[in-house]
C-alpha positions in Angstrom: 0.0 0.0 0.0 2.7 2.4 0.5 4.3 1.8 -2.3 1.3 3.5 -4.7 1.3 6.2 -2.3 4.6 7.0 -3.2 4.3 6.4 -6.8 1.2 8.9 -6.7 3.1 11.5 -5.0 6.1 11.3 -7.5 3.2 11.4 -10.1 2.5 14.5 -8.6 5.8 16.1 -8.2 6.7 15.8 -11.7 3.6 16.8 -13.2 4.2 20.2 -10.9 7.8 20.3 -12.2 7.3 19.9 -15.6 9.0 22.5 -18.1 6.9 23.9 -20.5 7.5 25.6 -23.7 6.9 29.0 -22.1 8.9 31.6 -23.9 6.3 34.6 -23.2 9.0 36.8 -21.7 11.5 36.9 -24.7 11.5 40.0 -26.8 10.6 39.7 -30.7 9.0 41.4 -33.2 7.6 38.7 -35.7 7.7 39.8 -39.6 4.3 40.5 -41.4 2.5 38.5 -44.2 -1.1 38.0 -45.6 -3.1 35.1 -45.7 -1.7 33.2 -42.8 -2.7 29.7 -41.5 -3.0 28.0 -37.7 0.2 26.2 -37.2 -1.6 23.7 -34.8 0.6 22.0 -32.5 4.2 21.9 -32.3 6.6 19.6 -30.0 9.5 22.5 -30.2 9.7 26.0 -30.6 13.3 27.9 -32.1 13.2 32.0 -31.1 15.6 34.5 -32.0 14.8 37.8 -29.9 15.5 41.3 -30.1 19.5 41.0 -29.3 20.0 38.1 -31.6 20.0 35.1 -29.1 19.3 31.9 -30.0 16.5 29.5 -27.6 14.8 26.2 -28.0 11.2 25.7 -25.9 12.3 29.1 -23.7 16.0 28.2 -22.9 18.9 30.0 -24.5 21.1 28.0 -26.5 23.2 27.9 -29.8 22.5 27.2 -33.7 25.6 24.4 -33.6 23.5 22.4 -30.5 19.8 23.1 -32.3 20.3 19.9 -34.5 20.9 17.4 -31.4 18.5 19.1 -29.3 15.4 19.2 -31.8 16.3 15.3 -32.8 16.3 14.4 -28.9 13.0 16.5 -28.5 10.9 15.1 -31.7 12.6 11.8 -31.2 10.5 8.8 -32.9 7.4 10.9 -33.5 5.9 10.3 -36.9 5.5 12.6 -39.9 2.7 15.3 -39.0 3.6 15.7 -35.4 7.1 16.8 -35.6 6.3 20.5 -35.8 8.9 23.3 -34.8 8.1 26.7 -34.4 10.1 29.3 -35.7 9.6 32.8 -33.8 12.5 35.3 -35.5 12.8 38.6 -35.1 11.9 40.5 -37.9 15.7 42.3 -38.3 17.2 39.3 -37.9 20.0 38.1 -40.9 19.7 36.0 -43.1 23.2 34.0 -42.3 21.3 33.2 -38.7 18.1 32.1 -39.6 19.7 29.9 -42.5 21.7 28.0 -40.1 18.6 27.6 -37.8 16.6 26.3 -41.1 19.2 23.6 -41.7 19.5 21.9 -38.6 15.8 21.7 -38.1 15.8 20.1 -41.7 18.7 17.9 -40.3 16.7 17.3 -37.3 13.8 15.7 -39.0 11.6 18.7 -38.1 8.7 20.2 -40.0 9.6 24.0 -39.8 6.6 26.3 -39.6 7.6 30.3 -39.2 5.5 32.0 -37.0 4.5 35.3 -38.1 2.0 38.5 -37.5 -0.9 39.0 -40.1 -0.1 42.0 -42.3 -3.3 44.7 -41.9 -4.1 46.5 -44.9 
């Protein structure tokens, strides 16, 4: 009997601990585009804030460790549900974001770029 109560409260514990892909207080200004569609869910999200930093799901990181980390986040998941966000600042270069594109790719990851709807 004590056993399950101690397997319910490290149920518990972790389900309180969890991480989540919280990255509401990093600074970006998404581009602009018409016509945009819901992105539905997405096991990963890639941001690139105002200053040019790199994360992955809210923690800061770099382009060369992306890759690895993505393929250990989507691991076996099938094609459909191995969606990655991509939140980049709208002045960021081109040389960045490339490299962020490619190890997605590498990753297995389908790469959806998240961005504002243009008003007319």
């Amino acid at each position: 009997m004590a056993m399950g109560d101690i397997a319910f409260n490290l149920l518990i514990f972790f389900v309180i601990l969890a991480r989540s892909q919280d990255d509401s207080h990093l600074q970006w200004q998404p581009a602009t585009s018409v016509e945009l569609e819901s992105a539905g869910h997405s096991k990963a999200s890639v941001l690139v804030d105002n200053d040019g930093k790199t994360y992955l799901n809210g923690q800061p990181t770099s382009i060369g460790q992306l890759e690895s980390l993505i393929d250990g986040i989507l691991g076996d998941a099938p094609y459909g549900d191995r969606t990655v966000l991509l939140k980049i600042h709208a002045d960021t270069v081109a040389q960045q974001y490339e490299a962020i594109f490619e190890a997605v790719s590498k990753a297995g990851g389908e790469l959806v770029h998240v961005v504002d709807e243009e008003k007319p």
